[in-house]
ZAFI-614712 format. One record per atom (N, C-alpha, C, O): residue in three letters; x, y, z. Coordinates in steps of 0.2 Angstrom, whole numbers, plus 5000, padded with zeros to 4 digits. Layout:
<recs>
AlaXYZ ...
</recs>
This chain:
<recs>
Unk519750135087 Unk520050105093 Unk520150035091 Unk519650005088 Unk520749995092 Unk520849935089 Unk521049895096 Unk521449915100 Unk520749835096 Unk520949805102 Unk521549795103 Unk521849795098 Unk521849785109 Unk522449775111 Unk522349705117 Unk521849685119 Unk523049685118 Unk523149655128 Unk523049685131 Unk522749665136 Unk523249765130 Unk523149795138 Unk522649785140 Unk522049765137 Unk522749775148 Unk521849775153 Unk521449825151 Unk520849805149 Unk521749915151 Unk521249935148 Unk520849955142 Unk520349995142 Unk521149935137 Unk520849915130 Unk520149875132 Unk519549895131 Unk520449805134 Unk520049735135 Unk519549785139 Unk518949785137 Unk519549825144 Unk518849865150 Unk518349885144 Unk517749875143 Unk518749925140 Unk518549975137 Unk518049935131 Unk517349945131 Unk518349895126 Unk518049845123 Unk517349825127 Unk516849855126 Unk517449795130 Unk516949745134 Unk516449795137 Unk515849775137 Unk516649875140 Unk516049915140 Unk515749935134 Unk515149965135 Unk515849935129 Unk515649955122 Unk515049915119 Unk514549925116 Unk515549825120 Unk514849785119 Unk514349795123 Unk513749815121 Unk514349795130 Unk513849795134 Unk513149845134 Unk512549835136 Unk513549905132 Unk513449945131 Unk512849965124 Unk512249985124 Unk513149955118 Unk512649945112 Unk512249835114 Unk511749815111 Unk512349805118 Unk511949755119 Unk511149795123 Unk510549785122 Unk511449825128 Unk510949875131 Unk510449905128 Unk509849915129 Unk510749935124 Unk510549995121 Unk509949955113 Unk509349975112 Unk510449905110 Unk510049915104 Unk509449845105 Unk508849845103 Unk509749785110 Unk509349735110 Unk509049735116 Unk508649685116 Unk509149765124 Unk508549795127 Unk508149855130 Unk507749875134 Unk508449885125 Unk508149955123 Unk508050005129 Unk507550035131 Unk508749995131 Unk508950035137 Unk509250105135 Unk509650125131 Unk508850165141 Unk509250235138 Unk510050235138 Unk510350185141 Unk510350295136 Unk511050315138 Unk511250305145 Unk511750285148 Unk510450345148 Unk510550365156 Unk510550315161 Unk510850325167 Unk510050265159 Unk509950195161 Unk510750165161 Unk511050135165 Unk510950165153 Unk511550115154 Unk512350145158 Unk512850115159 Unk512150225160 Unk512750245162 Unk512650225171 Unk512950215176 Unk512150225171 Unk511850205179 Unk512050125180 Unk512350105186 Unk511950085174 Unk511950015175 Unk512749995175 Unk513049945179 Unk513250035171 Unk514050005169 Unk514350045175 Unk514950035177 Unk513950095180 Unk514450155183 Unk514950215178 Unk515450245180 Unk514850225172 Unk515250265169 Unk514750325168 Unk514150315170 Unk515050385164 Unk514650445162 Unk514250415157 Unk514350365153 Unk513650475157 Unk512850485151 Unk513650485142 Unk513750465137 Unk514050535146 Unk514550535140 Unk514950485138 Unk515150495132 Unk515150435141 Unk515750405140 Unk515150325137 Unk515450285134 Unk514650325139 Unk514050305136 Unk513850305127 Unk513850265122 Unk513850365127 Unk513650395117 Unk514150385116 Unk514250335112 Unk514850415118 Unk515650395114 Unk515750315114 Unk516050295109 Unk515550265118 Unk515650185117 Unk515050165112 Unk515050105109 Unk514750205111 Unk514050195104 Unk514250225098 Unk514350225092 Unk514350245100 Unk514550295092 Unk515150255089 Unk515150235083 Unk515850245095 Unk516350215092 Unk516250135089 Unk516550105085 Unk515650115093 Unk515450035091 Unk515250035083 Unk515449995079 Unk514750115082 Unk514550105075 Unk515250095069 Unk515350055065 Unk515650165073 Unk516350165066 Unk516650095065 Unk516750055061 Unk516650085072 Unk516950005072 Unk516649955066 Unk516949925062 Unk516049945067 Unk515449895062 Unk515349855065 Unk515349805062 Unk515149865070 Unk515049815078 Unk514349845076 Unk514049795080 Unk514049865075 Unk513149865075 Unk512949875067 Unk513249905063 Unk512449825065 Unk512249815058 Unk511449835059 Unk511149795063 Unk511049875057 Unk510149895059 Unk510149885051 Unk510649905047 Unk509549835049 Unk508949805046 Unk508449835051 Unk508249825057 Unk508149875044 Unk507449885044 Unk507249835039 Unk507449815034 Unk506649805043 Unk506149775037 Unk505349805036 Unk504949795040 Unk505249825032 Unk504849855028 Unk504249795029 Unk504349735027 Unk503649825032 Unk502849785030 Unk502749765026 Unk502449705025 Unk502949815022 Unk502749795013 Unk503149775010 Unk502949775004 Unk503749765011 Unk504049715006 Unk504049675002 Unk504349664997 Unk503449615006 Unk503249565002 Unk502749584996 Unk502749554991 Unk502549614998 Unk502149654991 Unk502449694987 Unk502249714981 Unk503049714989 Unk503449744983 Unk503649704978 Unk503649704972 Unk503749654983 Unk503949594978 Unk503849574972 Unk504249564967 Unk503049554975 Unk502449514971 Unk502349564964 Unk502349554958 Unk502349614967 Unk502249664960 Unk502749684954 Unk502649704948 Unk503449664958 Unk504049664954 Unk503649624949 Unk503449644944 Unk503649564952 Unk503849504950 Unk503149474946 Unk503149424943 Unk502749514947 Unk502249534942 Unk502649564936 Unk502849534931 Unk502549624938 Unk502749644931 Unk503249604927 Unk503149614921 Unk503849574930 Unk504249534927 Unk503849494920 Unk504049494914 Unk503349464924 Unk502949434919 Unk503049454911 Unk503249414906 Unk502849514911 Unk502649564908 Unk502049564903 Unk501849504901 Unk501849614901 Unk501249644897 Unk500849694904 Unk500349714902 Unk501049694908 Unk500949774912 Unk501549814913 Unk502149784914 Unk501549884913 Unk502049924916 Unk502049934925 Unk502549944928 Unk501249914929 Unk501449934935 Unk500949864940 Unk500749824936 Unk500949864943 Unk500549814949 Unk500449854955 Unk500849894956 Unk499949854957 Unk499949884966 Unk499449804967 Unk498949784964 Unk499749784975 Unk499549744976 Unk499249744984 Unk499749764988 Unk498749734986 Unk498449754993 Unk498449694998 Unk498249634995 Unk498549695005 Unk498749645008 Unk498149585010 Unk497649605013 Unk498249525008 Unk497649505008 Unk497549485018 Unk497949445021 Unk497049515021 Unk496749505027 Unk496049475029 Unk495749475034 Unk496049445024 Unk495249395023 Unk495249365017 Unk495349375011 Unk494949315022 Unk494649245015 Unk494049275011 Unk493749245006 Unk493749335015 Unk493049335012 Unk493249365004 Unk493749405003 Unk492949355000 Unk493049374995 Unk492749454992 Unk493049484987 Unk492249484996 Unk492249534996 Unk492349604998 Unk492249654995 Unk492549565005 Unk493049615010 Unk494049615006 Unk494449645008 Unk494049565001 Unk494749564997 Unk494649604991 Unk495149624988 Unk493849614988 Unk493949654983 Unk493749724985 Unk493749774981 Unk493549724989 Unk493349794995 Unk493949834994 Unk493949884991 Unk494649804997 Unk495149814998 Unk495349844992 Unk495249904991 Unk495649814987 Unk495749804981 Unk495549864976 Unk495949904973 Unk494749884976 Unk494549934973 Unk494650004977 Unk494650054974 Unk494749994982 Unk495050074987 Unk495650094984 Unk495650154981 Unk496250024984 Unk496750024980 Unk496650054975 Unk497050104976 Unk496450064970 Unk496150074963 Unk495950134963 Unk496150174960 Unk495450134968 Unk495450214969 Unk495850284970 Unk495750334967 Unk496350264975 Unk496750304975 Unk497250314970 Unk497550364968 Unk497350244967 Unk497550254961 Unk497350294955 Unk497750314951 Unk496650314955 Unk496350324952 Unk496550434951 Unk496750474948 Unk496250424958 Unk496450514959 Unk497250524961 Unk497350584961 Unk497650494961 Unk498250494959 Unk498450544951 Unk498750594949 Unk498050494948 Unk498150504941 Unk497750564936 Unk498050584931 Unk497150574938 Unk496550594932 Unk497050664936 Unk497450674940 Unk496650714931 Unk496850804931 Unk496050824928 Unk495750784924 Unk495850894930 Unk495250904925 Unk495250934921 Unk495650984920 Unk494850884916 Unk494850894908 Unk494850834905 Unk494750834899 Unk495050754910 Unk495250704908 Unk494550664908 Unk494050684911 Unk494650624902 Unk493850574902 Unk494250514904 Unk494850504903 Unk493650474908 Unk493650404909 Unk493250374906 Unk492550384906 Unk493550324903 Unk493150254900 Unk493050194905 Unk493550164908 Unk492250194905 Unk492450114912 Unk491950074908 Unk491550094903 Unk492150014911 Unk491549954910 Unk491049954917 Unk491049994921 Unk490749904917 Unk490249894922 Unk490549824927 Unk491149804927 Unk490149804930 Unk490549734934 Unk490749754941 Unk490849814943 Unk490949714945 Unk490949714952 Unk491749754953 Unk491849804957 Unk492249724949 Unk492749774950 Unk492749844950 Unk493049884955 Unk492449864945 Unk492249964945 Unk492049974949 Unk492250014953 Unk491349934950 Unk491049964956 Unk491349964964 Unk491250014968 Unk491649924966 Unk492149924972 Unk492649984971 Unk492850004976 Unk492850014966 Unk493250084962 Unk492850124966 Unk492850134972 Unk492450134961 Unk491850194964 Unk491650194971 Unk491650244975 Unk491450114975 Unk491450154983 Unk491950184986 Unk492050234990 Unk492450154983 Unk493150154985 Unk493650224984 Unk494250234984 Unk493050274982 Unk493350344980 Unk492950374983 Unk492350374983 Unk493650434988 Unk493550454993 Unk493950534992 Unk494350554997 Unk493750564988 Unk494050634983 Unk494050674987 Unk493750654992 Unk494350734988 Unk494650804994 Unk494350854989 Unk494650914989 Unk494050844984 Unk493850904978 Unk493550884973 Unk493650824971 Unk493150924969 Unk493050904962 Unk493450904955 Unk493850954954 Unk493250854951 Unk493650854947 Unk493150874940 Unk492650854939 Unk493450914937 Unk493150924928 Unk493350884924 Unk493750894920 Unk492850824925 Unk492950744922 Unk492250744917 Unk491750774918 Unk492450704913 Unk491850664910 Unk491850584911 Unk492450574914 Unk491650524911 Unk491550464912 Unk491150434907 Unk490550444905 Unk491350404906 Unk490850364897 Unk490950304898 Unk491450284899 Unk490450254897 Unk490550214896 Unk490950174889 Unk490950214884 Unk491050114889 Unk491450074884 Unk491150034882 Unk491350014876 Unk490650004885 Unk490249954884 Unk489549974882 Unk489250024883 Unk489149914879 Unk488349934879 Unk488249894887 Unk488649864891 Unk487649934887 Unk487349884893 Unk486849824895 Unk486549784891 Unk486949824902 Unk486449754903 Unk486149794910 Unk486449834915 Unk485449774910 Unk484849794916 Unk484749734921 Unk484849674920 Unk484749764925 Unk484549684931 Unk484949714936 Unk484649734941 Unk485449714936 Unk485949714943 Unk486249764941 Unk486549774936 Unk486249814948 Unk486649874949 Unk487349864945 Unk487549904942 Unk487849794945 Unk488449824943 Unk488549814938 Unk489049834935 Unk488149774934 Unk488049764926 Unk487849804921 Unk487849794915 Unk487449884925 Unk487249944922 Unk487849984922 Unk488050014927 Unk488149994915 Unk488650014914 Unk488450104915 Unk488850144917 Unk487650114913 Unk487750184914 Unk487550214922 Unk487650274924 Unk487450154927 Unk487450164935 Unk487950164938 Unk488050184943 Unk488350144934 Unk489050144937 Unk489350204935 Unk489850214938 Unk489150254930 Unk489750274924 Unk489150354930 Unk489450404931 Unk488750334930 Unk488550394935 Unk488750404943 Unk488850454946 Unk488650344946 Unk489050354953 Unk489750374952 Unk489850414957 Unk490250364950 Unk490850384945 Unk490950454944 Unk491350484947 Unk490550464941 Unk490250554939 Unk490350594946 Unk490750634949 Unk489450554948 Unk489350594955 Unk489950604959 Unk490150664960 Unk490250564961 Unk490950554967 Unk491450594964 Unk491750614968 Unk491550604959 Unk492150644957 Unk491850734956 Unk492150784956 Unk491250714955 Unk490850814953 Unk491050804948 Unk491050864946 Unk491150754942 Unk491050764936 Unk490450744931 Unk489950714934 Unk490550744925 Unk489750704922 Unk489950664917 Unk490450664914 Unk489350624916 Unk489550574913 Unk488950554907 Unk488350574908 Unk489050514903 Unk488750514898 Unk488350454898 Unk488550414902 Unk487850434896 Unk487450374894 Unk487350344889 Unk487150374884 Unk487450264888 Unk487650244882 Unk486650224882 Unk486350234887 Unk486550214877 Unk485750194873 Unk485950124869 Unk485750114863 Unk486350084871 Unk486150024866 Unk486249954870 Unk486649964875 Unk486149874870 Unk486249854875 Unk486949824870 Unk487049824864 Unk487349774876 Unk487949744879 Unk487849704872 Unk488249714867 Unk487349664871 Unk487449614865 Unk486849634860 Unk486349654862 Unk487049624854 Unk486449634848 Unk486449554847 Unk486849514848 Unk485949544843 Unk485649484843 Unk485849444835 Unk485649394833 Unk486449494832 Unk486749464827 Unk487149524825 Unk487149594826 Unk487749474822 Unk488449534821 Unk488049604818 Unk488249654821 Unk487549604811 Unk487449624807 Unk486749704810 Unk486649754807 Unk486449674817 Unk486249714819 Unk486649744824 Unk486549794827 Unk487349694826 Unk487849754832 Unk487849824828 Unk487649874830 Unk488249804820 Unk488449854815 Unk487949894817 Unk487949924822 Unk487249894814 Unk486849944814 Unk486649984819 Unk486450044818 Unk486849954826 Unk486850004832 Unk487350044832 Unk487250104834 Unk488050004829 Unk488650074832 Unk488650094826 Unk489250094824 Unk488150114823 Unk488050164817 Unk487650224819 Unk487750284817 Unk487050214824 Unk486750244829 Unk487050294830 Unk487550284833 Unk486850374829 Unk487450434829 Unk487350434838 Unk487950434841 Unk486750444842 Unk486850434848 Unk487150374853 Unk487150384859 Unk487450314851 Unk487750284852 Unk488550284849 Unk489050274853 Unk488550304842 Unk489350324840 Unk489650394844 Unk490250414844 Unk489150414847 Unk489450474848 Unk489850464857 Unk490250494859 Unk489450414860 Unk489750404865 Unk490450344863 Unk490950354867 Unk490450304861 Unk491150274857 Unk491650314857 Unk492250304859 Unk491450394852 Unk492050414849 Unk492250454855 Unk492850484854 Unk492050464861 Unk492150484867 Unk492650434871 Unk493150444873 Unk492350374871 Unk492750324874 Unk493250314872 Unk493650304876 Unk493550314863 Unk494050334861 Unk494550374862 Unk495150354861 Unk494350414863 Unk494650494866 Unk495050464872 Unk495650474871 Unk494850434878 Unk494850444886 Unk495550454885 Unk495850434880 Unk495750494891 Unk496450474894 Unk496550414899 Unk497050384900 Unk495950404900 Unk495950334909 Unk495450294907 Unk494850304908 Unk495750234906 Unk495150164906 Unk495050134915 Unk495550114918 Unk494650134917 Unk494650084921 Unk494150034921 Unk493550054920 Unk494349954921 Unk494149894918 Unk494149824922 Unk494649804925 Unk493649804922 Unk493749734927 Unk494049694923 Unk494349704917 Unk494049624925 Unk494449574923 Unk493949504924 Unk493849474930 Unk493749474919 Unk493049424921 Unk493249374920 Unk493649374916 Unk493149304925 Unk493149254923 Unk492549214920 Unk491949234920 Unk492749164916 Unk492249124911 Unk491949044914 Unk491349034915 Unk492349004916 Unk492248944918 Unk492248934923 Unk492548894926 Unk491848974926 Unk491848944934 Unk491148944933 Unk491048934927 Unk490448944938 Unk489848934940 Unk489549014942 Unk488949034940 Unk490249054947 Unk490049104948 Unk490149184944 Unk490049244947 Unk490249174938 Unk490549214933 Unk490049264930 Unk489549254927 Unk490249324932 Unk489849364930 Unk489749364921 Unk489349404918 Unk490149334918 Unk489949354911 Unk489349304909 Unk489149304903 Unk488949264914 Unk488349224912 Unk487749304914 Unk487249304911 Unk487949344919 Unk487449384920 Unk487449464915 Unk487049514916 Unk487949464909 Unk487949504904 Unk487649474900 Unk487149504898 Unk487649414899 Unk487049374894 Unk486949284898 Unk487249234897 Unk486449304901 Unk486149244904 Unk486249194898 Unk486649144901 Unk486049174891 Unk485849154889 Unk486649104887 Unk486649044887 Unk486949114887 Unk487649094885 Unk487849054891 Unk488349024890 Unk487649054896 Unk487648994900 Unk487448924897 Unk487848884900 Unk487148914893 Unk487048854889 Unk487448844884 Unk487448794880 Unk487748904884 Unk488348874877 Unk488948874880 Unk489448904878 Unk488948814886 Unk489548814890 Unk490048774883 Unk490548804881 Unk489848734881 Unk490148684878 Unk490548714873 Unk491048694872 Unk490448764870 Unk490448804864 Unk491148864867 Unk491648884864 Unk491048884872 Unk491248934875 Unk492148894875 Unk492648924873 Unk492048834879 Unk492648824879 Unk493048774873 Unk493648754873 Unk492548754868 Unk492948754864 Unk493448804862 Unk494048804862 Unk492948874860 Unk493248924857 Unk494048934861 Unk494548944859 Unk494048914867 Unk494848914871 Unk494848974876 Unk495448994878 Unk494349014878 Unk494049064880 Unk494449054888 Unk494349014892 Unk494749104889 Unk495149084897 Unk494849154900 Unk494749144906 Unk494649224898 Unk494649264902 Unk493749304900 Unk493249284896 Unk493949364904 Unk493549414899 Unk493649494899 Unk493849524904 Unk493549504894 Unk493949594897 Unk493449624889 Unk493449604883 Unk493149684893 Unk492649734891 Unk492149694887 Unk491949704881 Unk492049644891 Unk491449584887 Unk491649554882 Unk491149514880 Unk492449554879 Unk492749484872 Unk492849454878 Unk493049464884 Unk492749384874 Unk493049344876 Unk493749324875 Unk493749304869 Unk494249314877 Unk494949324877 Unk495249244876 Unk494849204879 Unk495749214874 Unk496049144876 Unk496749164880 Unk496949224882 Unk497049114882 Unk497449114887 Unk498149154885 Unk498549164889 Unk498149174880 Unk498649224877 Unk498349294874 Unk498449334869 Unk497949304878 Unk497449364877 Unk497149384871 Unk496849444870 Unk497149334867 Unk496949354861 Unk496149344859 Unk495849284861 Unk495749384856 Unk495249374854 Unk494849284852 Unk494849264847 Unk494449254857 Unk494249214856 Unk493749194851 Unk493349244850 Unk493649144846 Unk493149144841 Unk492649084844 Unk492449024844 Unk492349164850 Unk491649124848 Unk491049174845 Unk491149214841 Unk490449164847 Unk490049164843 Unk489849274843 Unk489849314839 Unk489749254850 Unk489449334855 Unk489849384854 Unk489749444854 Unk490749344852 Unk490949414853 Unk490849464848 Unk490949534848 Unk490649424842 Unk490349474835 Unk489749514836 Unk489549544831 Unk489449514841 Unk488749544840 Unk488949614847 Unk488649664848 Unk489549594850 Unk489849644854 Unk489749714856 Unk490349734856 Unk489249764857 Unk489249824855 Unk489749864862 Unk489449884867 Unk490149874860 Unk490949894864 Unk491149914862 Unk491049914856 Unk491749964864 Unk492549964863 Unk493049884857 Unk493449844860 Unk493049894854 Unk493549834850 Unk494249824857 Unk494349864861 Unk494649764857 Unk495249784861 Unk495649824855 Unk496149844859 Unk495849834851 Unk496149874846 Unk496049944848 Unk496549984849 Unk495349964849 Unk495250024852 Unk495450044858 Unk495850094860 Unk495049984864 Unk495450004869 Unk496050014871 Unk496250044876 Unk496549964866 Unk497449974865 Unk497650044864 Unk498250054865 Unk497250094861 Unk497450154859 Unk497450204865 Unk497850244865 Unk497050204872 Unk496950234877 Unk497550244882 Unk497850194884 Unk497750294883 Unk498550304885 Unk498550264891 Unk498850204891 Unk498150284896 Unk498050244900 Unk497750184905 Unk497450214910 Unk497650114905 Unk497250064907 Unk497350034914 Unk497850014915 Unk497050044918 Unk497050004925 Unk496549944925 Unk495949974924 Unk496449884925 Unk496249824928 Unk496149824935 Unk496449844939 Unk495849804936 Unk495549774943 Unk495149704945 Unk494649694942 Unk495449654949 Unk495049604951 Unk495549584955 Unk496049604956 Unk495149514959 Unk495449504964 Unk495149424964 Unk494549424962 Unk495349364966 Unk494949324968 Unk495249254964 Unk495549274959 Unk495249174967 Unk495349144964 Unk495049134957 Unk495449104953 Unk494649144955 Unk494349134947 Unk494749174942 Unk495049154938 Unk494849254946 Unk495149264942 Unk495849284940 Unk496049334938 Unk496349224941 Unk496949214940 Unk496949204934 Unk497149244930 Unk496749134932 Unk497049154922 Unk496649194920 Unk496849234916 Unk495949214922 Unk495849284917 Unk496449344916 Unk496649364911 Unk496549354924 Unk497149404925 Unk497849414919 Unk498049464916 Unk498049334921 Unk498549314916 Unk498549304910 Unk499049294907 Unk497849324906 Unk497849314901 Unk497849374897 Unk498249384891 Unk497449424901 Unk497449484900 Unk498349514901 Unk498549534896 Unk498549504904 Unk499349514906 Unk499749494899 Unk500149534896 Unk499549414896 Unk499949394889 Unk499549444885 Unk499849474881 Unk499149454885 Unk498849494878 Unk499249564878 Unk499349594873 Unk499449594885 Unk499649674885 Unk499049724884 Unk499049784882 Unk498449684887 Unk497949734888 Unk497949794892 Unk497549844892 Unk498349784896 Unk498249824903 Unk498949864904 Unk499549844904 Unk498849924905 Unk499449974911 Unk499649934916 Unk500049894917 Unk498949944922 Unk499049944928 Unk498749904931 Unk498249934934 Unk498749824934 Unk498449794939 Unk498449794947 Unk498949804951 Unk497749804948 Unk497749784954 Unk497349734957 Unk496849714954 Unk497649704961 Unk497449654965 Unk497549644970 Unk497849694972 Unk497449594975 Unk497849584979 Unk498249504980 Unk498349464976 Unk498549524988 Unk499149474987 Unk499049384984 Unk499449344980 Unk498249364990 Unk498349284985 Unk498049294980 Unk498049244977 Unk497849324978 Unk497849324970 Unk498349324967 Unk498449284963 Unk498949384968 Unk499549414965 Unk500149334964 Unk500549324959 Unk499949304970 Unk500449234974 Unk500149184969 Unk500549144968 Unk499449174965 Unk499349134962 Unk499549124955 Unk499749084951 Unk499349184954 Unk499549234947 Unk500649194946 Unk500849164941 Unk500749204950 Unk501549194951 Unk501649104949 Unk501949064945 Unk501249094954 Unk501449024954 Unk501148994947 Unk501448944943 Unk500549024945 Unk500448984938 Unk500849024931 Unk500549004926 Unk501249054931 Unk501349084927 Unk502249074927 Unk502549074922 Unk502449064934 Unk503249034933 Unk503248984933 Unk503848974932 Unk502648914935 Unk502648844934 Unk502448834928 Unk502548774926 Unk502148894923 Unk502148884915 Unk502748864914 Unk502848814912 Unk503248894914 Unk503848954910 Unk504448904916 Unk505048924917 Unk504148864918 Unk504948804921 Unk505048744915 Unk505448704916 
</recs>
């Protein structure tokens, strides 16, 4: 229908707008609007419909989650991950954001494994938020091995309590590592992961199909890699010589993910990141301002498949990685 002078062109027009104005901006029925112009329920649809052919009506949807699609693009643009999923940040508390975050993870988690698949984890706050955060409709025929030696004192520092709540929540089992997180010189690490009951849990972590891994920071106050080895809190100064920006499976990392030279990381009884680089597939998890250059560091090294996070992290992560890179 193309307008014209005629009067009744001009009625007809003018009922068409009124008509989709009704309709789409005060969410008026057909039957309402045929009551309101005096015309038919019919002659109603036909001035709607005809407005659409015309391109007299434009519908934008906006998606909730856009802005997080975003962020995750524009993550990975970064690059050194293939994916992002990023959870909406709803709280300043930091625990209710990493609450979040590892549910996320979780789902990601049973998304991915099939039975028959091993998981390699570390210990740390991030897994453990994984583990409450898995919420399974079945059992799976999994194993879980740790990656790490361990550390005692605190439930998420216990690589092998975590590597069994893991097990338990999935119906699968899991293995326990016997040696701890640090040896007390490179030369007694060797002799541990010589240890046939300890190499044999290595050569299983090697094996995995599925890493999932926290992401630690180092210079802050409240950093858990002071509670993997207390005692390295006094070798602040030393720490950040080495140029030490993150931490991932207990090395310490610098700002391009690269293996930092300090002292601990030789006595390491772990996963190598060479080893963990072979594992098909790696998810990261952390959340939190601390851990933004660790995140990022981890990100330049190509440690990681898949981060999760959430948004002001994901937003800071951005901002310091494209105010690098201007």
């Amino acid at each position: 229908m193309s307008p014209t002078n005629s009067r009744d062109d001009i009625t007809i027009v003018r009922q068409m707008y009124q008509a989709l104005v009704l309709h789409y901006m005060e969410a008026k029925t057909q039957a309402e609007i045929a009551k309101e112009l005096g015309i038919s329920h019919a002659t109603v649809n036909r001035l709607i419909k005809r407005g659409h052919q015309l391109g007299l009506v434009e519908i934008k949807i906006k998606s909730p989650v856009e802005q997080l699609v975003d962020i995750e693009a524009r993550l990975v643009a970064i690059g050194g991950i293939q994916r992002a999923v990023v959870v909406p940040s709803v709280s300043d508390n930091p625990q209710t954001a990493l609450q979040r975050v590892g549910e996320a993870a979780a789902r990601l988690v049973l998304e991915t494994i099939k039975d028959g698949d091993t998981i390699s984890i570390t210990g740390g706050k991030g897994v453990s938020a994984v583990v409450a955060g898995l919420k399974p409709n079945r059992s799976y025929d999994v194993e879980v091995i740790p990656a790490t030696g361990l550390v005692q004192g605190k439930h998420y520092t216990d690589v092998n309590h975590v590597a069994s709540l893991m097990a338990d929540k999935l119906g699968g089992r899991a293995f326990q590592i016997h040696a701890p997180l640090f040896a007390d010189s490179p030369a007694q690490r060797d002799m541990l992961m010589g240890v046939r009951a300890v190499s044999d849990v290595f050569s299983k972590a090697r094996e995995a199909t599925l890493a999932v891994v926290g992401i630690g920071s180092i210079l802050t106050d409240d950093s858990s890699y002071y509670d993997l080895h207390p005692s390295s809190s006094a070798d602040r100064l030393a720490i950040e010589r080495s140029g030490a920006a993150g931490e991932l499976l207990a090395h310490l990392i610098d700002g391009n993910g690269k293996l930092a030279d300090y002292s601990l990381n030789r006595s390491l009884v772990s996963l190598t990141l060479e080893e963990f680089a072979t594992i098909p597939q790696s998810i990261g998890v952390a959340s939190g301002a601390s851990k933004v250059v660790p995140i990022l560091s981890a990100m330049r090294g190509s440690h990681l498949d898949t981060l999760v996070t959430d948004e002001a992290t994901g937003l800071k992560i951005l901002e310091l990685a494209e105010g690098n890179a201007a």
